[in-house]
C-alpha positions in Angstrom: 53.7 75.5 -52.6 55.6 75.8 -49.2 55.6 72.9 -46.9 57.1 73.2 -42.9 57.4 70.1 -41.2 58.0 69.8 -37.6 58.4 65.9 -36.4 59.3 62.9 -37.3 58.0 62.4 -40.9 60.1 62.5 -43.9 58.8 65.7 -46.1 58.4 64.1 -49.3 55.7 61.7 -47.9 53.9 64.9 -46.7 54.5 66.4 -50.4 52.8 63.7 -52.1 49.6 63.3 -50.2 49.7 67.2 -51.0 49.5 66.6 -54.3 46.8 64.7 -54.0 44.9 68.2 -53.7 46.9 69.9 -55.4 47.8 68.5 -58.5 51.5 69.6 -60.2 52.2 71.4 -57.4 55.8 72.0 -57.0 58.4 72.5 -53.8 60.9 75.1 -54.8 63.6 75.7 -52.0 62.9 79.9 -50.7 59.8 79.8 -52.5 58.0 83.3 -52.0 54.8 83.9 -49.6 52.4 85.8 -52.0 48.9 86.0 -51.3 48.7 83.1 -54.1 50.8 80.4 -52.5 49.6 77.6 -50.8 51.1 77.0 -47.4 50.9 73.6 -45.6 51.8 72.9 -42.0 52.2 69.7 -40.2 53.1 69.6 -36.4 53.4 66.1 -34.9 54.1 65.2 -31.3 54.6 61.7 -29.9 54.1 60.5 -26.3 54.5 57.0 -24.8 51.0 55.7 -26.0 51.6 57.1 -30.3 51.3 60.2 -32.6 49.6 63.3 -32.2 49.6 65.2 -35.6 48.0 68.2 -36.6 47.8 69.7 -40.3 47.0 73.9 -41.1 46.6 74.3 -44.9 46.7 78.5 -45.9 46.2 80.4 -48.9 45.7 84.2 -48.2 42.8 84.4 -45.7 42.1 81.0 -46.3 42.8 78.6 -43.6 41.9 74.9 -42.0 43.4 72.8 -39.4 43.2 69.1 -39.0 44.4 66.7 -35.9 44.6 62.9 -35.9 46.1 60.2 -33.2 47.4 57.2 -34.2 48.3 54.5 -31.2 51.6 52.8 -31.5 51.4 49.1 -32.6 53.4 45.5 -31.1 55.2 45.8 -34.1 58.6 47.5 -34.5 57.5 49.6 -37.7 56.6 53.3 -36.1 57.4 55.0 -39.3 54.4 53.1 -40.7 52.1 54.9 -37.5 53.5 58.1 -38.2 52.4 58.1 -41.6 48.8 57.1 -40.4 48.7 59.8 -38.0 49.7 62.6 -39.9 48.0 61.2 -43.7 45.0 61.3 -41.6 45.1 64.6 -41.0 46.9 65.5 -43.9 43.8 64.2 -45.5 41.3 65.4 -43.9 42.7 69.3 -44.0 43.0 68.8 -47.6 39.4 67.5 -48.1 38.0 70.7 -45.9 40.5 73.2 -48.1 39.4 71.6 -51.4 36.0 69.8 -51.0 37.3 66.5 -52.4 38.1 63.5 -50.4 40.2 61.2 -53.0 38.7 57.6 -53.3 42.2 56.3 -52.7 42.9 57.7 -49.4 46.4 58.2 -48.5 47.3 55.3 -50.2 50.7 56.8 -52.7 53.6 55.4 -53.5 52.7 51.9 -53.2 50.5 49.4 -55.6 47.3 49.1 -54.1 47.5 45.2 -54.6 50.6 44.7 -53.3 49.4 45.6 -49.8 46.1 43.2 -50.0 48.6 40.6 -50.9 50.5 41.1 -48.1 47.8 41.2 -45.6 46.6 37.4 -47.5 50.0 36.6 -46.5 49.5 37.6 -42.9 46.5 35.1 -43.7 43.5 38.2 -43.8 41.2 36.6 -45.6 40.1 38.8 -48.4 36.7 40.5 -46.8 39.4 40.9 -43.8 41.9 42.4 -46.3 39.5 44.9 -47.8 38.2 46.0 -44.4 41.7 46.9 -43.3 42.5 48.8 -46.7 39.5 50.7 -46.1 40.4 51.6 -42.4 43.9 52.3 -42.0 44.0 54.1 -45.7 40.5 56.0 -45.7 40.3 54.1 -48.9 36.7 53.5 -50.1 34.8 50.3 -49.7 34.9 49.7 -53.5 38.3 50.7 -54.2 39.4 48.4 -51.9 37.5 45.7 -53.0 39.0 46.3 -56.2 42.7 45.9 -54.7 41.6 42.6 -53.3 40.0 41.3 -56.3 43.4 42.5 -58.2 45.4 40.4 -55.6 43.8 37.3 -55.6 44.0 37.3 -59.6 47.0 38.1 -59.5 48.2 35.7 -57.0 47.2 32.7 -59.2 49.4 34.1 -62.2 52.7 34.9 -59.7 53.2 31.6 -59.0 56.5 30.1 -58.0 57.5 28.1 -61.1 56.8 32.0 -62.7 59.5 33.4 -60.1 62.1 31.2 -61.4 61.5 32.6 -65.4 62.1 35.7 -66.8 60.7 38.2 -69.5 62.2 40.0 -72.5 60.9 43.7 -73.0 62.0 45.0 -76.5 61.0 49.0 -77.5 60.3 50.6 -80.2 60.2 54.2 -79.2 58.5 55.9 -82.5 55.2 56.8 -83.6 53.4 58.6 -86.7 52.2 61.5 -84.5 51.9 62.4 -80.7 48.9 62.1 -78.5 48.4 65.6 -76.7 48.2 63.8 -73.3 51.5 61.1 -73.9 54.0 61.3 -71.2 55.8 58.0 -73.0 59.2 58.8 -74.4 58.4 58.5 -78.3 59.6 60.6 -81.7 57.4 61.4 -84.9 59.5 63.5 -86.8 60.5 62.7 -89.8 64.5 63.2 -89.4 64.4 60.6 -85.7 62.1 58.2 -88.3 64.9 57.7 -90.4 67.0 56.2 -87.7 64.4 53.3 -87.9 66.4 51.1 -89.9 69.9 51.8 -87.7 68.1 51.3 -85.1 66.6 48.0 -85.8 70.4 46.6 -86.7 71.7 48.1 -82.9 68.5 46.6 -81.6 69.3 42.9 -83.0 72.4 43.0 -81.6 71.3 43.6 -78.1 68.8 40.9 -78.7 71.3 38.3 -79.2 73.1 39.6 -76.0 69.9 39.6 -74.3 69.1 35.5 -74.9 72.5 34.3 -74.5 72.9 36.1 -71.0 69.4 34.4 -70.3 70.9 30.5 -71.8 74.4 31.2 -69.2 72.1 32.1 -66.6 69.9 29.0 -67.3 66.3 30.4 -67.3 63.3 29.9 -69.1 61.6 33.1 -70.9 58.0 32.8 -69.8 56.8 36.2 -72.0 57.8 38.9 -74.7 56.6 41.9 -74.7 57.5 44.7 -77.8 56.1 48.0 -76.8 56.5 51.4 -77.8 55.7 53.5 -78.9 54.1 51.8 -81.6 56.1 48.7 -82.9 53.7 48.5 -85.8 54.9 51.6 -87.2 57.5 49.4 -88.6 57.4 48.1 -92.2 55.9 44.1 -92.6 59.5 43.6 -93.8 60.9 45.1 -90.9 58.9 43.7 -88.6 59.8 40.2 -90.3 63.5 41.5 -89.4 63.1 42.1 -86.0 61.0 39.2 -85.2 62.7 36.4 -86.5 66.2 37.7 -84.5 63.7 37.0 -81.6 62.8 33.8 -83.2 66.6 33.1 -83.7 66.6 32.3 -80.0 63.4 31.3 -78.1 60.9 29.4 -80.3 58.0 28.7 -77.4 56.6 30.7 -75.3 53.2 31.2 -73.2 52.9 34.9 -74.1 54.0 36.8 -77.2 52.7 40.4 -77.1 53.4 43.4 -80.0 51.5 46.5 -78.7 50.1 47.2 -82.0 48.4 50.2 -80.5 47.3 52.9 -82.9 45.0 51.6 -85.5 45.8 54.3 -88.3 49.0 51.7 -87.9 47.4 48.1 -88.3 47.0 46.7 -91.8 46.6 42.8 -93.0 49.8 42.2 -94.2 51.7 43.4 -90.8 49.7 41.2 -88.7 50.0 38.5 -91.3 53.5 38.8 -90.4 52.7 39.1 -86.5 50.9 35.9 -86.9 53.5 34.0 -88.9 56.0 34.7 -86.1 53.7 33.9 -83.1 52.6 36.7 -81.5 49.5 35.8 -80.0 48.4 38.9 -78.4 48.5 42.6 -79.6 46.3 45.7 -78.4 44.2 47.8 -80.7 43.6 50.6 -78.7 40.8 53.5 -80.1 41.0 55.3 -76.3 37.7 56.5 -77.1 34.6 56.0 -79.7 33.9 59.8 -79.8 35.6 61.4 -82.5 35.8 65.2 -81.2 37.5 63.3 -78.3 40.0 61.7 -80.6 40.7 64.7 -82.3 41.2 67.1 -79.3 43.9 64.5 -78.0 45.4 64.4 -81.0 44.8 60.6 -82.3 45.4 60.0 -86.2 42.2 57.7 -86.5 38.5 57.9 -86.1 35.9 55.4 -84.8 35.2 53.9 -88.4 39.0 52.8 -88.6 39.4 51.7 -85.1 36.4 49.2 -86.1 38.3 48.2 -89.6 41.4 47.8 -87.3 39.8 45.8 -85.2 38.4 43.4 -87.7 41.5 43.3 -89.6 43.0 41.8 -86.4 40.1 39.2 -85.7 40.8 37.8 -89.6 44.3 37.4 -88.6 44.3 34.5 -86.3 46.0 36.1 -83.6 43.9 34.9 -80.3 44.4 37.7 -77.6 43.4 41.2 -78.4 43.3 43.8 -76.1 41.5 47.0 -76.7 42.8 50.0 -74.4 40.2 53.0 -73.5 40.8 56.1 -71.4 38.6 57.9 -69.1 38.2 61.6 -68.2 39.9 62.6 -71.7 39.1 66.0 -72.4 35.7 66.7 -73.7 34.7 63.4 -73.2 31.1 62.6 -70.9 30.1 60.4 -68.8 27.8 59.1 -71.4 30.2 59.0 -74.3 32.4 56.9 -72.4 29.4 54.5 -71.5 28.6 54.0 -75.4 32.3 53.6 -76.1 31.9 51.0 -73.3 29.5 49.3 -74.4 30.1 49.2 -78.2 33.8 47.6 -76.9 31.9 45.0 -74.8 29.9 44.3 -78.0 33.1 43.2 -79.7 33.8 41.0 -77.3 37.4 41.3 -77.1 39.6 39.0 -75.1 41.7 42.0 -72.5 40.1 45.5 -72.2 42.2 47.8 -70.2 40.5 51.2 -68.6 43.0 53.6 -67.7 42.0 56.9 -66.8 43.0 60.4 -68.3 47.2 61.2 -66.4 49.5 64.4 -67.9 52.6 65.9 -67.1 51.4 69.4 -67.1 48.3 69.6 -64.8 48.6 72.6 -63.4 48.8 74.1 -67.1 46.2 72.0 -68.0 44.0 72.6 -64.9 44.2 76.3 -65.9 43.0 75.4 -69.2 39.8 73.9 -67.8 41.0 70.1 -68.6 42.4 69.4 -65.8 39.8 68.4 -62.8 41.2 67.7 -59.2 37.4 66.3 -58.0 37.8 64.0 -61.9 33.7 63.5 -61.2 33.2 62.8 -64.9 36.4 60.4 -64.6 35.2 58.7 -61.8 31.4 58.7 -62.9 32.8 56.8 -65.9 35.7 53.9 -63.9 32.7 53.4 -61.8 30.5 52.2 -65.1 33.4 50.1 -66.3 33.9 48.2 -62.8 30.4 47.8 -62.9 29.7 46.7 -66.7 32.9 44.9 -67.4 33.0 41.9 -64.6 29.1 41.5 -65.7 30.0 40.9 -69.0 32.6 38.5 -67.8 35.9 40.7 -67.7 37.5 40.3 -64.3 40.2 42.7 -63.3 43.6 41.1 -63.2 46.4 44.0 -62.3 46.0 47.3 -61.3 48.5 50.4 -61.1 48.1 54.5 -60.0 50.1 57.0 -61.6 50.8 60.7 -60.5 48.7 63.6 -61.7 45.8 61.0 -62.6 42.3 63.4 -63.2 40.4 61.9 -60.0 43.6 59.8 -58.2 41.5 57.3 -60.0 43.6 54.4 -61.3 44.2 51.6 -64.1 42.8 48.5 -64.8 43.5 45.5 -66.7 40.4 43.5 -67.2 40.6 40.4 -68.8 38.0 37.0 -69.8 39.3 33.7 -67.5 42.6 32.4 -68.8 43.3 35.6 -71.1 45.6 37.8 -68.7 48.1 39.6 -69.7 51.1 37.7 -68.6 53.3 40.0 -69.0 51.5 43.4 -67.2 51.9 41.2 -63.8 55.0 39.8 -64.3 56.6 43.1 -64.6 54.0 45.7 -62.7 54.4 43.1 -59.8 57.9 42.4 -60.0 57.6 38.6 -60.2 60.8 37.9 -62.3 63.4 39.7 -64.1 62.6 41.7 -67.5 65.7 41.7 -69.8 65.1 44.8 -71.8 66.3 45.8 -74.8 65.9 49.5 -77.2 65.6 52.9 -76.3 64.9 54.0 -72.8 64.3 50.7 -71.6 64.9 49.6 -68.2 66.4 45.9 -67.4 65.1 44.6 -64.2 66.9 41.5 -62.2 64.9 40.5 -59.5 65.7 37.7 -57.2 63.3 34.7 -55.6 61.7 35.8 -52.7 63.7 35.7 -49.3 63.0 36.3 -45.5 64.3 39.6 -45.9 62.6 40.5 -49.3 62.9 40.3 -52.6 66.2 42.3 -54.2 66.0 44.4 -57.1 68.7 45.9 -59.3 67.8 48.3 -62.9 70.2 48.4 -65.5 69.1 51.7 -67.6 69.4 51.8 -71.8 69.8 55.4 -73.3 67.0 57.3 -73.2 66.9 59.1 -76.9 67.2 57.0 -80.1 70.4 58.8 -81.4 71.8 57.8 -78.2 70.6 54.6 -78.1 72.7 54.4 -81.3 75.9 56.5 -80.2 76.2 54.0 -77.6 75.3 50.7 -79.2 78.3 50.8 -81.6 81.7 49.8 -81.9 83.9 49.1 -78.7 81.1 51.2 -76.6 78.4 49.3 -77.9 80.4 45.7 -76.6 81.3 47.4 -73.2 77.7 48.3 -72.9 76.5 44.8 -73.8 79.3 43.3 -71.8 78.5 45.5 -68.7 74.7 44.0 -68.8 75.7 40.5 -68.7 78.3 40.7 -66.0 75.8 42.8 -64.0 73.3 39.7 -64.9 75.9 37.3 -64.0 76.8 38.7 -60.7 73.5 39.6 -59.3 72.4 35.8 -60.1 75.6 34.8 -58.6 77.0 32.7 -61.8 
């Protein structure tokens, strides 16, 4: 796709409402005109009183135009009426091109609650929040209801005395197979399985790095959070391992989560163990209740399992279980999903999160007939769930988008009164730091809120496993541990 911008715009904010429409599309530098290629020009002009912008989208002998004015604001923050002026008619070119007007509007790069709880602290009152959403973002009157709703729960959980803790994230990159649509860096084969047991000795080390950086620094560790992956591919006796090095250091906490995830995983004796170290919240996640779904995607397991799964982990004491479903998965209906809703509701589970169907590869996939820009049986099916799930008591409680989404529908956590997920807003918000520890994982230091903002500094891990271990050994495994606690040090100014 070619894009020519002519004004005062930055071109990747142009790029990604683009994508919107068109899906995996891709910016190549020289890219060749061929009848095939997509070519989208914005022109903007600004006078005294705001923005003039005006958007022509072309393919062959295909062509639409767009304009749209924005009026400068009292406030110093032009970029901000710049964007308005050309998303507008960014969006509404690519709506006449496509014939789909995306539910989110123009609102990318940005979490959708994160701007209702900065109009609250403007002191919009939530109907007053929602109505501004909807107008300046050409976001829909439900959607942004949704981002308000997602706010104000979230508000209550990001509280002060929660700014001044922290979080410990601990991965566990490997699975027993690969889910067609997972973008997640994880490993099934057998030779990367066999670094399990290395890996679980480099692990333990940073973990004892981790919690004595946290004691210097003098903070409380609010949650825990092992994720994947799927940490219950590990061994009861390995799990033991792992989880009493936690244990070694931090013995109360108001969250423990282990992402138990796949069900063809979860057996008595590993949650037994779960249980016996205090983990009071995993997820047992079937993604669907219709087996040709499961097995075009991939999944090891089949309805009838998810369901012994899921008893397995009622029997085992632990109180919070969260049971993860996807929507618009290929060859999935709008009915399915309803039945898989509804036999989930029946269960009665504490946390049911609804994402909704997101690859790497859409524009491979879209060839294939999977991938759908419109998503109408996606959005059919988030539209039951944020209908059916706050009836039956579930009220959403963080939200976040991710690119090349089926629909530029979104993800929700849903949860009964008191059972959030700590955890998921801690670190999708950025409350407080996340010391993290394994394989790919990203250490967070984030510093109380100031006049100016809120800084943020990332410490990455290696990405692959056999990295992970390279690097974790010996005098370049102390350097890297070393490295994170002076960065931790420093940034907290200790």
């Amino acid at each position: 796709m070619i894009v020519k911008v002519n004004g005062n715009v930055k071109p990747y904010y142009v790029q990604t409402i683009a994508m919107i429409f068109f899906p995996g599309a891709k910016f190549p530098e020289n890219e060749e005109l061929t009848p095939e290629t997509v070519v989208l020009t914005l022109d903007m002009t600004e006078t005294d009183t705001g923005v003039h912008s005006a958007v022509t989208i072309a393919q062959g002998e295909t062509s639409v135009s767009a304009e749209a004015d924005a009026a400068w604001t009292k406030s110093d923050d032009r970029d901000h009426v710049r964007k308005l002026s050309s998303g507008e008619a960014l969006l509404n070119a690519g709506a006449k091109f496509t014939g789909y007007t995306p539910p989110w509007g123009i609102l990318t790069g940005v979490r959708p609650a994160k701007v209702a709880s900065e109009l609250f602290e403007h002191g919009f009152t939530p109907d007053e929040a929602a109505a501004v959403i909807a107008e300046e973002y050409f976001v829909t009157e439900k959607k942004a209801k949704l981002a308000v709703a997602v706010a104000a729960s979230e508000a209550k959980l990001a509280n002060d005395a929660a700014r001044r803790e922290c979080s410990v994230y601990v991965g566990i990159p490997f699975c027993p197979t690969r889910c067609a649509y997972c973008s997640f860096v994880s490993y099934t084969s057998p030779n990367l399985l066999k670094l399990i047991p290395d890996y679980l000795v480099a692990l333990a080390r940073d973990i004892d790095n981790i919690f004595g950086t946290i004691r210097e620094l003098g903070m409380n560790v609010a949650t825990i959070y092992i994720g994947g992956g799927t940490p219950t591919i590990l061994t009861p006796d390995q799990l033991a391992f792992l989880l009493s090095k936690i244990r070694e250091h931090v013995t109360d906490v108001r969250e423990f989560t282990v992402e138990a995830g796949r069900p063809d995983t979860i057996t008595a004796d590993k949650l037994t163990t779960l249980a016996d170290y205090g983990v009071d919240r995993i997820s047992v996640n079937p993604q669907s209740l219709n087996d040709d779904v499961l097995r075009s995607i991939g999944r090891a397991h089949d309805t009838e399992m998810f369901y012994r799964a899921y008893e397995t982990a009622k029997a085992s004491g632990i109180k919070n279980i969260n049971v993860d479903l996807i929507a618009g998965l290929p060859n999935d209906t709008v009915d399915s999903f309803r039945n898989t809703v509804d036999r989930i509701v029946a269960l009665d589970p504490e946390n049911i999160t609804v994402h909704t169907f997101s690859v790497k590869r859409s524009a491979e996939l879209r060839s294939e007939g999977v991938f759908d820009r419109s998503g109408d049986i996606a959005a059919a099916s988030v539209d039951y769930s944020q209908t059916v799930l706050p009836d039956a008591g579930y009220l959403p409680y963080y939200m976040y988008r991710q690119k090349n989404t089926v629909g530029n529908l979104e993800n929700v956590g849903y949860a009964k009164l008191g059972h959030e997920g700590l955890y998921n807003v801690y670190m999708m918000e950025e409350v407080h730091s996340i010391f993290a520890a394994g394989a790919s994982a990203m250490t967070k230091f984030v510093s109380l809120p100031t006049e100016t903002g809120v800084r943020i500094e990332r410490v990455a891990e290696p990405k692959y496993p056999y990295e992970y271990l390279r690097d974790h050994d010996g005098e370049t495994g102390q350097h890297r541990r070393d490295l994170l606690k002076q960065s931790a040090l420093e940034f907290f100014g200790k």
